[in-house]
N, CA, C and O atoms as a GROMACS GRO file, in nm:
protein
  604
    1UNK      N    1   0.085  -0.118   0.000
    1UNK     CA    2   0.000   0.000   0.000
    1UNK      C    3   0.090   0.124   0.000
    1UNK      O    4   0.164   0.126   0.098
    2UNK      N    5   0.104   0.231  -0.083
    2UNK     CA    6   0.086   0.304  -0.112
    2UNK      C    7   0.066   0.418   0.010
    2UNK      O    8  -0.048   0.413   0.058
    3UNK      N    9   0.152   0.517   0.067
    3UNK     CA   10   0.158   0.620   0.187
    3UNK      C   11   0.180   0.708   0.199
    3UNK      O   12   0.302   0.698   0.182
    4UNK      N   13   0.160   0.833   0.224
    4UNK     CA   14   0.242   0.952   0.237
    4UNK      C   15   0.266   1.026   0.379
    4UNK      O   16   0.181   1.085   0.446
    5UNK      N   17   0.350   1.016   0.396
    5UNK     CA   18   0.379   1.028   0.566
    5UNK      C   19   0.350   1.176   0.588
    5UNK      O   20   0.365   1.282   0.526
    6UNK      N   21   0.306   1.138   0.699
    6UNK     CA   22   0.225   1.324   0.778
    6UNK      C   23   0.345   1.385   0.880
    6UNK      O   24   0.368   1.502   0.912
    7UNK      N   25   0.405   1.271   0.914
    7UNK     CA   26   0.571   1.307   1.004
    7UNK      C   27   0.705   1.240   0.988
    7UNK      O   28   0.700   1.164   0.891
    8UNK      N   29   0.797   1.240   1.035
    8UNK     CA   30   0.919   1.168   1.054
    8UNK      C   31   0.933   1.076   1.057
    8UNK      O   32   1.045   1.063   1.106
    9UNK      N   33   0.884   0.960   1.030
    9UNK     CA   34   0.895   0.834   1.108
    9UNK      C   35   1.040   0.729   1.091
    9UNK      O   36   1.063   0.683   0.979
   10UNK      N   37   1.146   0.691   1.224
   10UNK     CA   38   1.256   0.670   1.171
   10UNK      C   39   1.229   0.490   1.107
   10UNK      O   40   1.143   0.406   1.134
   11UNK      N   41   1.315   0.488   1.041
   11UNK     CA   42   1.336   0.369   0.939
   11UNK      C   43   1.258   0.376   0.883
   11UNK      O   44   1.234   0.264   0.837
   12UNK      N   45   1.168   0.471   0.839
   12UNK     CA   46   1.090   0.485   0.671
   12UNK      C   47   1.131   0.614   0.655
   12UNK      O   48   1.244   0.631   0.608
   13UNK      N   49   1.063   0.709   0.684
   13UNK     CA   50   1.124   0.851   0.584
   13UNK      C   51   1.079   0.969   0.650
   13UNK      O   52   1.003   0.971   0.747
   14UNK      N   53   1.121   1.054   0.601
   14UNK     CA   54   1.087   1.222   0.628
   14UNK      C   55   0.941   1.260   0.621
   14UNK      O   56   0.882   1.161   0.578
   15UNK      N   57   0.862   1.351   0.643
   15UNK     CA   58   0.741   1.375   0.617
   15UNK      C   59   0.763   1.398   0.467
   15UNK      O   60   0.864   1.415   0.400
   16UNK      N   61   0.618   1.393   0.434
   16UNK     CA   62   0.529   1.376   0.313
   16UNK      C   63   0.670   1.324   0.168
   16UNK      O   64   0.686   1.398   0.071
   17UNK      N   65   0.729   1.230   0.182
   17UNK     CA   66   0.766   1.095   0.155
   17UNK      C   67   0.695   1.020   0.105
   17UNK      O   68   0.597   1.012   0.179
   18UNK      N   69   0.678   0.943   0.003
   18UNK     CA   70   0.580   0.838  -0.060
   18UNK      C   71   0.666   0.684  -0.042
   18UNK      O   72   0.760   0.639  -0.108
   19UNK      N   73   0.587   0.623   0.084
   19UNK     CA   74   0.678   0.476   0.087
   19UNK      C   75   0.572   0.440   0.064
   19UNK      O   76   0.467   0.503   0.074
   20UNK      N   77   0.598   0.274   0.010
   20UNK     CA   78   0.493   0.150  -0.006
   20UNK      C   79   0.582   0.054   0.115
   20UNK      O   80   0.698   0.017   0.135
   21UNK      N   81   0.444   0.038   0.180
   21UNK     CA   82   0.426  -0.100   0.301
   21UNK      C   83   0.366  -0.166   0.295
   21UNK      O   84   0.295  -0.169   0.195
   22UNK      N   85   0.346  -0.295   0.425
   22UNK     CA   86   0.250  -0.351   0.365
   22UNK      C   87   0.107  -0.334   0.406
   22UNK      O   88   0.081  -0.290   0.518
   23UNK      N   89   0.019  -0.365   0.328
   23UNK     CA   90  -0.136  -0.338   0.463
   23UNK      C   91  -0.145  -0.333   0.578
   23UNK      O   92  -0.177  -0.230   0.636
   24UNK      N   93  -0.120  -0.434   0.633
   24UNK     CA   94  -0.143  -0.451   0.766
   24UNK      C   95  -0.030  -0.370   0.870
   24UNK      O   96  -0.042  -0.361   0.992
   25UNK      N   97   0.068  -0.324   0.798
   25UNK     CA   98   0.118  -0.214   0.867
   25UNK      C   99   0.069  -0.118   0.864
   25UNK      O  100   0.068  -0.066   0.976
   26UNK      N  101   0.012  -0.048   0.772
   26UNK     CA  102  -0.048   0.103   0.706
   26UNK      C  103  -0.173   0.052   0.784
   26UNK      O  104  -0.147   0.098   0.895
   27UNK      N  105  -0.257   0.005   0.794
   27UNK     CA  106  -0.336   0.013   0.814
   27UNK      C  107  -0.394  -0.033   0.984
   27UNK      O  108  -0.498  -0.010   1.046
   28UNK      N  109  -0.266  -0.111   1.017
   28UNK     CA  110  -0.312  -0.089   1.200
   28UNK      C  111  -0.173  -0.019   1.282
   28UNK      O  112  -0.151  -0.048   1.400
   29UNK      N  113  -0.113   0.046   1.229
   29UNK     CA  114  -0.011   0.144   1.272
   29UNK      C  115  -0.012   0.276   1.228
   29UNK      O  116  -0.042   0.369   1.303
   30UNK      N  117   0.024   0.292   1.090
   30UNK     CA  118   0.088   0.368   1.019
   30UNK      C  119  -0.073   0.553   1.019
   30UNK      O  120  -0.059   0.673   1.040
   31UNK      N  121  -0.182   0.474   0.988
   31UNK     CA  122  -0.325   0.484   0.986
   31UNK      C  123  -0.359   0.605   1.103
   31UNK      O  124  -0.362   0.728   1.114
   32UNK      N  125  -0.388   0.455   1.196
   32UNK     CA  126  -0.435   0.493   1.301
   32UNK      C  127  -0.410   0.611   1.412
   32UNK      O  128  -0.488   0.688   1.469
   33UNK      N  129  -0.295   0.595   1.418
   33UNK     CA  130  -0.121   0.655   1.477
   33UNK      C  131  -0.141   0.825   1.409
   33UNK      O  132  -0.147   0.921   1.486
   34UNK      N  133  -0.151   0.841   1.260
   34UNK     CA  134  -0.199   0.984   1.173
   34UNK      C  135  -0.057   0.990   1.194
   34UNK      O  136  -0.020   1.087   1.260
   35UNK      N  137   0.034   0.908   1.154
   35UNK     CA  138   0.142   0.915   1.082
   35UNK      C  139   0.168   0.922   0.953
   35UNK      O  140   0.250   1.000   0.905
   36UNK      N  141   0.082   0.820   0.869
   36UNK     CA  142   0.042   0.898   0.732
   36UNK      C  143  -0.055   0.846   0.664
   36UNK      O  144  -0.136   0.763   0.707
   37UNK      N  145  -0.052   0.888   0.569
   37UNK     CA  146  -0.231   0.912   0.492
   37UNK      C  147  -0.250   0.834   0.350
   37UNK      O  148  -0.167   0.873   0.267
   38UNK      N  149  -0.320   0.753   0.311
   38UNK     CA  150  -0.355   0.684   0.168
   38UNK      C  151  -0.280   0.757   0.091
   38UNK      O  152  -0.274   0.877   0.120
   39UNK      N  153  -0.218   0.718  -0.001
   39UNK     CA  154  -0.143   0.824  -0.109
   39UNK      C  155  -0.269   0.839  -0.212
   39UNK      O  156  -0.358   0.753  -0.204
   40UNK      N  157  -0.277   0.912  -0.279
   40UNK     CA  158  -0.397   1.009  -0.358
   40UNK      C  159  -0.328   1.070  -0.440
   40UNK      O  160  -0.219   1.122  -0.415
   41UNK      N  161  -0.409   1.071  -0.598
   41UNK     CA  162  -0.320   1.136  -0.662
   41UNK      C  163  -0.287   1.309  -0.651
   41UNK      O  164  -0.184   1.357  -0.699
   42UNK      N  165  -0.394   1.391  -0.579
   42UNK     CA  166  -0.367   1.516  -0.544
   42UNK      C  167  -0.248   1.520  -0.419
   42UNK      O  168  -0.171   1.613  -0.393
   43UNK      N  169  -0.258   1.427  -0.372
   43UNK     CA  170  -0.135   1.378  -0.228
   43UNK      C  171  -0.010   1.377  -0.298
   43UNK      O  172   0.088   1.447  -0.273
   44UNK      N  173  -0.019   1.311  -0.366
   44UNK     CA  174   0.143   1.291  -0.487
   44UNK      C  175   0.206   1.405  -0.547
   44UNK      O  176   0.320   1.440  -0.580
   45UNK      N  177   0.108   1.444  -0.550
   45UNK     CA  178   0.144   1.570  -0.646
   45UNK      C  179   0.183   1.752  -0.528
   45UNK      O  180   0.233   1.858  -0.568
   46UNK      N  181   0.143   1.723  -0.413
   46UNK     CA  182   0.146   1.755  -0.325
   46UNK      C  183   0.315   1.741  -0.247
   46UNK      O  184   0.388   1.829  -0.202
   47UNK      N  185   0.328   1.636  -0.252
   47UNK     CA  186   0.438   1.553  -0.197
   47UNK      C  187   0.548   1.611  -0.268
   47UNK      O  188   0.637   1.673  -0.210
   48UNK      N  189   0.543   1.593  -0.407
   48UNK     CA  190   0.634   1.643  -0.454
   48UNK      C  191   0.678   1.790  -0.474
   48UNK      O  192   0.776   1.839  -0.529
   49UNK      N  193   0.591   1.835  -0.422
   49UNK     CA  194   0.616   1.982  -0.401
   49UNK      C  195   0.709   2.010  -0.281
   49UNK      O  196   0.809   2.080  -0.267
   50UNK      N  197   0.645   1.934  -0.204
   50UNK     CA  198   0.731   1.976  -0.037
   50UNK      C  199   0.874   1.931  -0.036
   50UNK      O  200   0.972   1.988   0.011
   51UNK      N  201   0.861   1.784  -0.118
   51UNK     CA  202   0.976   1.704  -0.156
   51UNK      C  203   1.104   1.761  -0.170
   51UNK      O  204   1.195   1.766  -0.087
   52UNK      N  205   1.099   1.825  -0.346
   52UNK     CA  206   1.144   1.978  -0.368
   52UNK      C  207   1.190   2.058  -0.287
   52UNK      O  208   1.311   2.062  -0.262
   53UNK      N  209   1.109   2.132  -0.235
   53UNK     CA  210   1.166   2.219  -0.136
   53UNK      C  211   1.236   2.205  -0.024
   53UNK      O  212   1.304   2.297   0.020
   54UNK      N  213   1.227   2.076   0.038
   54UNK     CA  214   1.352   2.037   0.119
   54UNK      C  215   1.478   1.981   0.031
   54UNK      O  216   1.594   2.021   0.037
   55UNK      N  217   1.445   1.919  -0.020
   55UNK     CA  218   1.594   1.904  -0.095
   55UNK      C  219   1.680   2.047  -0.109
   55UNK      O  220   1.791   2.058  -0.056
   56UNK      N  221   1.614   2.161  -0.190
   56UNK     CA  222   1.654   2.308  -0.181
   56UNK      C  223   1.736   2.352  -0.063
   56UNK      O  224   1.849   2.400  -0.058
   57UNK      N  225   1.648   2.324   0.034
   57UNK     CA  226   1.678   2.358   0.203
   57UNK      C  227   1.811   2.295   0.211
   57UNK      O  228   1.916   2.352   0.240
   58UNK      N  229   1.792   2.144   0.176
   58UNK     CA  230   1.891   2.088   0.213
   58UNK      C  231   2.032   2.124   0.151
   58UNK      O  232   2.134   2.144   0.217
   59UNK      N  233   2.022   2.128   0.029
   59UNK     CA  234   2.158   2.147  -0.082
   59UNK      C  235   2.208   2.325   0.026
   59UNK      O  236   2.312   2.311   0.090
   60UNK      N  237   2.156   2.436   0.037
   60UNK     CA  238   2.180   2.518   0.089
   60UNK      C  239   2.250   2.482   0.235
   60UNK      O  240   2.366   2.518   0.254
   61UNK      N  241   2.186   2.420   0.322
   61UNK     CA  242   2.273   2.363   0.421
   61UNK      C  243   2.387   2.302   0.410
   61UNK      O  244   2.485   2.321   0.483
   62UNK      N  245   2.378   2.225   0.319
   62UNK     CA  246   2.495   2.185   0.274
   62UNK      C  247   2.628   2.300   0.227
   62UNK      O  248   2.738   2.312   0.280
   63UNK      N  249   2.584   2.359   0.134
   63UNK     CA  250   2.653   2.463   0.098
   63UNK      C  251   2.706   2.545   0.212
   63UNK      O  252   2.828   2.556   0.218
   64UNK      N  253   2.643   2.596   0.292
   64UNK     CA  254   2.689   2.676   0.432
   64UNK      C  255   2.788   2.582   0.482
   64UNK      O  256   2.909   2.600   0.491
   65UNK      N  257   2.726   2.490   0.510
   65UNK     CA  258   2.820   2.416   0.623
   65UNK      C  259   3.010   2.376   0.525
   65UNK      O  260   3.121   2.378   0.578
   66UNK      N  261   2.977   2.349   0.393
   66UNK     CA  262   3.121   2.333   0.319
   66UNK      C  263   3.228   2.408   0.359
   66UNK      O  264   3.341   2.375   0.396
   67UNK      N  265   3.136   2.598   0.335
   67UNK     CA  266   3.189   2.699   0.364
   67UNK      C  267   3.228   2.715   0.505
   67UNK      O  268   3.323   2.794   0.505
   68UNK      N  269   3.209   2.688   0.595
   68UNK     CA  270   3.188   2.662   0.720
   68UNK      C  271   3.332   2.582   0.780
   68UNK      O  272   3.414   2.610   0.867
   69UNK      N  273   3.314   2.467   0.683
   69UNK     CA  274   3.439   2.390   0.680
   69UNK      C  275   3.552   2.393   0.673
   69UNK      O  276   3.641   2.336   0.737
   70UNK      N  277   3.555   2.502   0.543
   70UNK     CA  278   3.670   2.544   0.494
   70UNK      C  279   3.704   2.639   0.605
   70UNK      O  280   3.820   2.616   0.639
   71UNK      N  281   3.651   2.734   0.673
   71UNK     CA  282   3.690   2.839   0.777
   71UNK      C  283   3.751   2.763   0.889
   71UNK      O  284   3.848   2.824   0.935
   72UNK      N  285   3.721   2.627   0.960
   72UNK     CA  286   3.713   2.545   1.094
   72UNK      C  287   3.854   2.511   0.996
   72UNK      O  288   3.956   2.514   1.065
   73UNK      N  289   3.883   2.472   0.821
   73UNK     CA  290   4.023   2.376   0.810
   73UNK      C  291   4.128   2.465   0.892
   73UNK      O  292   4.130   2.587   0.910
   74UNK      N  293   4.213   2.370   0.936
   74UNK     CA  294   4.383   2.433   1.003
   74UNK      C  295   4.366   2.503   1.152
   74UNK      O  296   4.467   2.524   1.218
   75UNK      N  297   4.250   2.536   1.197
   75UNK     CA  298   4.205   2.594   1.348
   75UNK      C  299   4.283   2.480   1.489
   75UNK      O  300   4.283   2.362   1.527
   76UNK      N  301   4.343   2.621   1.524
   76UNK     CA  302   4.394   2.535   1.656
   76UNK      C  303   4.347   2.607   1.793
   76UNK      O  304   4.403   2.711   1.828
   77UNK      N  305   4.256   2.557   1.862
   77UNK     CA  306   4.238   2.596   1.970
   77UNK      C  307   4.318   2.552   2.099
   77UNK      O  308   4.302   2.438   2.142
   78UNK      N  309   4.420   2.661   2.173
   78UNK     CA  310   4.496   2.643   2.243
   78UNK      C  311   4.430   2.696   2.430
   78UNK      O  312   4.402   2.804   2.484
   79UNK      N  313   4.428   2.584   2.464
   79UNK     CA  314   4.376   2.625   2.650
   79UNK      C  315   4.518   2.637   2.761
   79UNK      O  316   4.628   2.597   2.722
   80UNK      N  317   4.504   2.684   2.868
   80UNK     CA  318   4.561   2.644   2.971
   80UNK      C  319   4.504   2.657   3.051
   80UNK      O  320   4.441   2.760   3.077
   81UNK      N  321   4.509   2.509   3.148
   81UNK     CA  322   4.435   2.442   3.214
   81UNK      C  323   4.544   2.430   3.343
   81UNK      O  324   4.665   2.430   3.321
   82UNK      N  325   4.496   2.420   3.462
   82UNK     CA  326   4.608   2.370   3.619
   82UNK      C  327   4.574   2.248   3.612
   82UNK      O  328   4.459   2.208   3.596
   83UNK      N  329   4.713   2.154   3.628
   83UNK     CA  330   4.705   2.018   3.636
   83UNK      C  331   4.805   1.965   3.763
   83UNK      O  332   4.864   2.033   3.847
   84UNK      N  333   4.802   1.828   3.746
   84UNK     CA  334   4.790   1.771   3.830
   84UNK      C  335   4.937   1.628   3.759
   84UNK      O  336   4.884   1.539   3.693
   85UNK      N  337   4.993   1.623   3.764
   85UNK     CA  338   5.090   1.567   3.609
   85UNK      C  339   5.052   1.623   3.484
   85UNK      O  340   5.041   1.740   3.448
   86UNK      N  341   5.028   1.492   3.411
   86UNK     CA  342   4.913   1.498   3.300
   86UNK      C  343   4.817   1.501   3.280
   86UNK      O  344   4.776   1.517   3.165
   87UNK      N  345   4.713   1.484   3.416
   87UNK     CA  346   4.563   1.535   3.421
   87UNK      C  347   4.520   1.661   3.447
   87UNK      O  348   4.561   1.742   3.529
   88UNK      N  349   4.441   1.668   3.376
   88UNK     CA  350   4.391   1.836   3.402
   88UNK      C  351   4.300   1.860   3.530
   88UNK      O  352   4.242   1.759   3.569
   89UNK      N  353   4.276   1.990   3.612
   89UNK     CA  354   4.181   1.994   3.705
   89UNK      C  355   4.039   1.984   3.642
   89UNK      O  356   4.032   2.083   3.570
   90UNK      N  357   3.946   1.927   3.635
   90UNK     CA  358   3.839   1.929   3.543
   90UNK      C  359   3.921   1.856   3.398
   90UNK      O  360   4.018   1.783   3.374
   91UNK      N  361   3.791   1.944   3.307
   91UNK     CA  362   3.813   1.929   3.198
   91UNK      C  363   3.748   2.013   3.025
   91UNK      O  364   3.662   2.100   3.041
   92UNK      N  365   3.776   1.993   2.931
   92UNK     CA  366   3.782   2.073   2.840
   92UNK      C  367   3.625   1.983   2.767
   92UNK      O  368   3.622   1.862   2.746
   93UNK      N  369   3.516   2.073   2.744
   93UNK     CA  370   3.371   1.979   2.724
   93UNK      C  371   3.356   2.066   2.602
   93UNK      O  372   3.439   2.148   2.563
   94UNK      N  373   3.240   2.038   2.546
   94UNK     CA  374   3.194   2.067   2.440
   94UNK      C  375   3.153   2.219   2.410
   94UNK      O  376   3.141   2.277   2.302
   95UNK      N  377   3.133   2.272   2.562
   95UNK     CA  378   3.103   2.417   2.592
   95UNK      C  379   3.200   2.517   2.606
   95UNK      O  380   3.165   2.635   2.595
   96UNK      N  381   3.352   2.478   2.636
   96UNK     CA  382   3.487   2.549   2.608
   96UNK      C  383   3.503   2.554   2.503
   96UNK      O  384   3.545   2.662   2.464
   97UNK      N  385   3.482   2.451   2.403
   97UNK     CA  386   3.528   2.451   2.262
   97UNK      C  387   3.426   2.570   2.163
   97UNK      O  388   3.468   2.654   2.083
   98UNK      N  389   3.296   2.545   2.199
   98UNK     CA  390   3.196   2.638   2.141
   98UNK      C  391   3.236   2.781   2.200
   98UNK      O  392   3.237   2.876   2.122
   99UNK      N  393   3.259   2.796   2.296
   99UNK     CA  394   3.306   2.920   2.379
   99UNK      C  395   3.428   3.018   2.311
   99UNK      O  396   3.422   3.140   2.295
  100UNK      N  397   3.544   2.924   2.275
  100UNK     CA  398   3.693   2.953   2.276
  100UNK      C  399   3.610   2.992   2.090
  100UNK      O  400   3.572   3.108   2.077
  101UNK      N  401   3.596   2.926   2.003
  101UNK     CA  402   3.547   2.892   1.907
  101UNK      C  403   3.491   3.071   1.848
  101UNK      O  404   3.540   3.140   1.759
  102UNK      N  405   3.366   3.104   1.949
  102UNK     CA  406   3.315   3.217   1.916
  102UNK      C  407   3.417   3.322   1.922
  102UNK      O  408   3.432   3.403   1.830
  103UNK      N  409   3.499   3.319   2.044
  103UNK     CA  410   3.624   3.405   2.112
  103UNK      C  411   3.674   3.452   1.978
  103UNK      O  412   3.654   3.551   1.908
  104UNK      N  413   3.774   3.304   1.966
  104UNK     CA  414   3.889   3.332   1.918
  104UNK      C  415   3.875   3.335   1.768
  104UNK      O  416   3.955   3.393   1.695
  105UNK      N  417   3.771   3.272   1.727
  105UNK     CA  418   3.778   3.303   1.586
  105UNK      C  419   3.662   3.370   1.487
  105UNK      O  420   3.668   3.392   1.366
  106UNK      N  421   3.522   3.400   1.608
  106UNK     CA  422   3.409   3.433   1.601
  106UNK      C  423   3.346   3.359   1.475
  106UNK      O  424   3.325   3.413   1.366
  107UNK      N  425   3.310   3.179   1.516
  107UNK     CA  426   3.241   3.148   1.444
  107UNK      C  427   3.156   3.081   1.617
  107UNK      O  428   3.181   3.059   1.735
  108UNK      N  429   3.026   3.075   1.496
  108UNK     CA  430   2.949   2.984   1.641
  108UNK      C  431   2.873   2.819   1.565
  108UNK      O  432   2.824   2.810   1.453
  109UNK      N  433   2.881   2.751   1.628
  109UNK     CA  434   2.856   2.600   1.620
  109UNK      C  435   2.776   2.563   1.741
  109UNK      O  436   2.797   2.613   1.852
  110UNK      N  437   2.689   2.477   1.719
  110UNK     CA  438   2.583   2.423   1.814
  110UNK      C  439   2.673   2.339   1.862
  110UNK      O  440   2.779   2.299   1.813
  111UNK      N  441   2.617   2.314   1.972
  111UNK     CA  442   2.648   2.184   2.092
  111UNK      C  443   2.644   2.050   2.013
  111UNK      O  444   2.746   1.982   2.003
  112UNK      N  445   2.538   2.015   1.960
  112UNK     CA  446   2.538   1.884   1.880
  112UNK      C  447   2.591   1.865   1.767
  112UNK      O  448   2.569   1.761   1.705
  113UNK      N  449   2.694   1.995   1.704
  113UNK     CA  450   2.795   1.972   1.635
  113UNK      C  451   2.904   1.907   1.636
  113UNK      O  452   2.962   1.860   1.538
  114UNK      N  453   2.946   1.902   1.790
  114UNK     CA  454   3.047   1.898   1.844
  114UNK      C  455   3.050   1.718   1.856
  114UNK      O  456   2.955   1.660   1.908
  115UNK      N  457   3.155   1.652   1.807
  115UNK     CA  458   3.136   1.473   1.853
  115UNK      C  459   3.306   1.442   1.954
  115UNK      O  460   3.420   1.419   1.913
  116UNK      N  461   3.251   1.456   2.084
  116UNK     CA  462   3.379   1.393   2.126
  116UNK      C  463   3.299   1.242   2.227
  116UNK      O  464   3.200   1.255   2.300
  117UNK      N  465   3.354   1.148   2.209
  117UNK     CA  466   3.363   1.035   2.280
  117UNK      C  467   3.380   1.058   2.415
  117UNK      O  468   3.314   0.993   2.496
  118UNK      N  469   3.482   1.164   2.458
  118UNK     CA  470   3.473   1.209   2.641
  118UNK      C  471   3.524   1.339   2.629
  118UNK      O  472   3.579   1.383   2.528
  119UNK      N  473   3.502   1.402   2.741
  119UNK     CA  474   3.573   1.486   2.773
  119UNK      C  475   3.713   1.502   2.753
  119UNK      O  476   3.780   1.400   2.767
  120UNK      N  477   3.775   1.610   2.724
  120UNK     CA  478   3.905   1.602   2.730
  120UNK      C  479   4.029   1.643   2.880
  120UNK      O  480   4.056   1.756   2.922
  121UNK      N  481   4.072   1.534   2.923
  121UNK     CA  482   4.146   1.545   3.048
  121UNK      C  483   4.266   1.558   3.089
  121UNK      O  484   4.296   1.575   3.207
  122UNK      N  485   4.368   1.549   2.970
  122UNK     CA  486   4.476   1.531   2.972
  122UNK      C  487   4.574   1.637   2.893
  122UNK      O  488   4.535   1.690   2.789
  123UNK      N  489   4.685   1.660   2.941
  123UNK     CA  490   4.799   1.755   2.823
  123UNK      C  491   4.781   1.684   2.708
  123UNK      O  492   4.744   1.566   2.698
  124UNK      N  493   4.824   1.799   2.575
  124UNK     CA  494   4.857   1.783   2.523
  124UNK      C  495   4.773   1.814   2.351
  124UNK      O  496   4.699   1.912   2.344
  125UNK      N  497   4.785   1.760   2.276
  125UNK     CA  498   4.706   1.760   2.121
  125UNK      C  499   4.588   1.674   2.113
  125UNK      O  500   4.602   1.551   2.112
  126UNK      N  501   4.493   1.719   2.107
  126UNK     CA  502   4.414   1.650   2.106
  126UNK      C  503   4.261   1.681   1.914
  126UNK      O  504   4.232   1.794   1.875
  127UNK      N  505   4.224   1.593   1.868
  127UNK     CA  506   4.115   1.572   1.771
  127UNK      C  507   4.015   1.614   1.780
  127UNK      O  508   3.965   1.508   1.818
  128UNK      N  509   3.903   1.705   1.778
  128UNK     CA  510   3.816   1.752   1.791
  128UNK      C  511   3.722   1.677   1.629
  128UNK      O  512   3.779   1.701   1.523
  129UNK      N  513   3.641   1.628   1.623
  129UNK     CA  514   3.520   1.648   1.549
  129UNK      C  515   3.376   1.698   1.503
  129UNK      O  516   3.270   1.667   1.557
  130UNK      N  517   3.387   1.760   1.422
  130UNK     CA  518   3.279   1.864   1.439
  130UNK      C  519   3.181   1.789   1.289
  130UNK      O  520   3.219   1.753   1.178
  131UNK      N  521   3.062   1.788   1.347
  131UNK     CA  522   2.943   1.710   1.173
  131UNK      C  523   2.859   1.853   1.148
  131UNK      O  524   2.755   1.882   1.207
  132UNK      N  525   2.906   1.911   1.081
  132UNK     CA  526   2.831   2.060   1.026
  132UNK      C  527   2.670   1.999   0.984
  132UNK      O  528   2.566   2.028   1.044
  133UNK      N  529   2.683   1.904   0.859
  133UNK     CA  530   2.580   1.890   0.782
  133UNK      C  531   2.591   1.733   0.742
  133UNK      O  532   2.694   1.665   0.742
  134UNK      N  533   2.472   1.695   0.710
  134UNK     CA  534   2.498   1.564   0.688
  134UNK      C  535   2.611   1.546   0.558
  134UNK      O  536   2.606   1.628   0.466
  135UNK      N  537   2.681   1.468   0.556
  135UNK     CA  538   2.809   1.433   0.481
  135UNK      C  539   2.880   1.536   0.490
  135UNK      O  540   2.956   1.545   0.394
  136UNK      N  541   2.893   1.637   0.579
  136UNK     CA  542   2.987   1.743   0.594
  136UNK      C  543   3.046   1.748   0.725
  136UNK      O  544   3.003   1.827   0.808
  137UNK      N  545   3.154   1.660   0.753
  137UNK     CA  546   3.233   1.691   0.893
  137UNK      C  547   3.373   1.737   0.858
  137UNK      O  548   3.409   1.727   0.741
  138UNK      N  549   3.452   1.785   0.946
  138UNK     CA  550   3.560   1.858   0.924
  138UNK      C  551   3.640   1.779   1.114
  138UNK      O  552   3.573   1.715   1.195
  139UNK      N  553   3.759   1.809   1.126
  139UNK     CA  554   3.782   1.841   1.271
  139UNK      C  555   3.883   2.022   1.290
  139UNK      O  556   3.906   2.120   1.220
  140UNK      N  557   3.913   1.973   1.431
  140UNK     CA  558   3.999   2.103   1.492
  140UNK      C  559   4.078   2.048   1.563
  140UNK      O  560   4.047   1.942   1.616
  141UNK      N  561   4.195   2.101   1.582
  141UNK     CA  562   4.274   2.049   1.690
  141UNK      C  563   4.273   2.132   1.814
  141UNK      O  564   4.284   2.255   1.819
  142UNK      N  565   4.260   2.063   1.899
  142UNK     CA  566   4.296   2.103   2.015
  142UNK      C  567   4.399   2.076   2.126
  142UNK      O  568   4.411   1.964   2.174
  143UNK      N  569   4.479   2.192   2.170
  143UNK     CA  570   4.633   2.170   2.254
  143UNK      C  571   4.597   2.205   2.371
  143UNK      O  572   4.518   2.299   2.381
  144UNK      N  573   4.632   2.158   2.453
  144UNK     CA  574   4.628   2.197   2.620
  144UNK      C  575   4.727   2.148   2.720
  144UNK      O  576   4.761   2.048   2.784
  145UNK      N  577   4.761   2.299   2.695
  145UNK     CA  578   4.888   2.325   2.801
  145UNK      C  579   4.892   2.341   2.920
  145UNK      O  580   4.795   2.290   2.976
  146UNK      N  581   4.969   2.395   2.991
  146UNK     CA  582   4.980   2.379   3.166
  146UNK      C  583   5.008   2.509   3.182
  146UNK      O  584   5.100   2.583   3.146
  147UNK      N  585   4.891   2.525   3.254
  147UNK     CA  586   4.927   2.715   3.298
  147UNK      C  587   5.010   2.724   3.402
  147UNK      O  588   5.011   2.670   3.513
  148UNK      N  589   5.099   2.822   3.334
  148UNK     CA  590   5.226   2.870   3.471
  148UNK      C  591   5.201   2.911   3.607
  148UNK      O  592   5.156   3.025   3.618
  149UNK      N  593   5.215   2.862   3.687
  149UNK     CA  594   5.166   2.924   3.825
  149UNK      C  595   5.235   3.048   3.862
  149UNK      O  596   5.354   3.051   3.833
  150UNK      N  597   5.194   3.132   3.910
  150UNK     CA  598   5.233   3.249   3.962
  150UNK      C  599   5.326   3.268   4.093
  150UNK      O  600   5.280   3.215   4.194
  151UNK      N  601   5.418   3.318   4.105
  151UNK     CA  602   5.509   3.260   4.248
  151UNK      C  603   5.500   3.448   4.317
  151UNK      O  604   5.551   3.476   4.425
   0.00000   0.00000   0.00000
């Protein structure tokens, strides 16, 4: 059967999307739920309008974020942090980097741009990954040094 989705739904598609399922999905889930609607040929034709226009949206996002990319290539964000050997007091999170980021080079990036696996705790060079746009990630490096204490 034949569908056009009214929302998001993950592992089928974006709103107003034309998937084929099978009945008994569409029709005691998909239906009921006003997740999405009989496809119709004024629906289709509909669909492809909105279709369109996110793709648009999308290619433009894309485009920003390339540009975006190219500005973040070769960026080194340098901290000093009081440590402890090689551990830092605390640590360097996703909100220093967005922070230092606006500072030092006045760009701004969302929080869920940002992909680190942990915090960062230790001296030294560290990988930053940043996912601008879908198929658009870049990284930054990040160094963290040992602030001089004051005597």
């Amino acid at each position: 059967m034949k569908v056009v989705l009214k929302k998001r739904v993950p592992k089928l598609g974006e709103e107003w999307d034309v998937i084929t399922v099978k009945d008994g999905y569409a029709q005691n889930y998909l239906l009921p739920l006003k997740l999405a609607t009989a496809a119709t040929p004024a629906l289709l034709a509909k669909s492809e309008k909105f279709r369109a226009e996110r793709m648009k949206k999308l290619e433009e996002v894309i485009k920003n974020a390339k540009e975006l990319a190219e500005k973040l290539k070769g960026i080194v964000l340098t901290f000093k942090k009081k440590t402890k050997g090689e551990k830092l007091y605390g640590s360097i999170t996703e909100k220093d980097i967005i922070e230092s980021l606006k500072k030092q080079e006045k760009i701004e990036v969302s929080r869920e741009m940002i992909k680190m696996k942990e915090h960062i705790k230790t001296l030294g060079n560290h990988k930053v990954t940043l996912h601008l746009a879908e198929g658009v990630e870049t990284s930054i490096k990040v160094t963290i040094e040992k602030e001089e204490e004051a005597k």
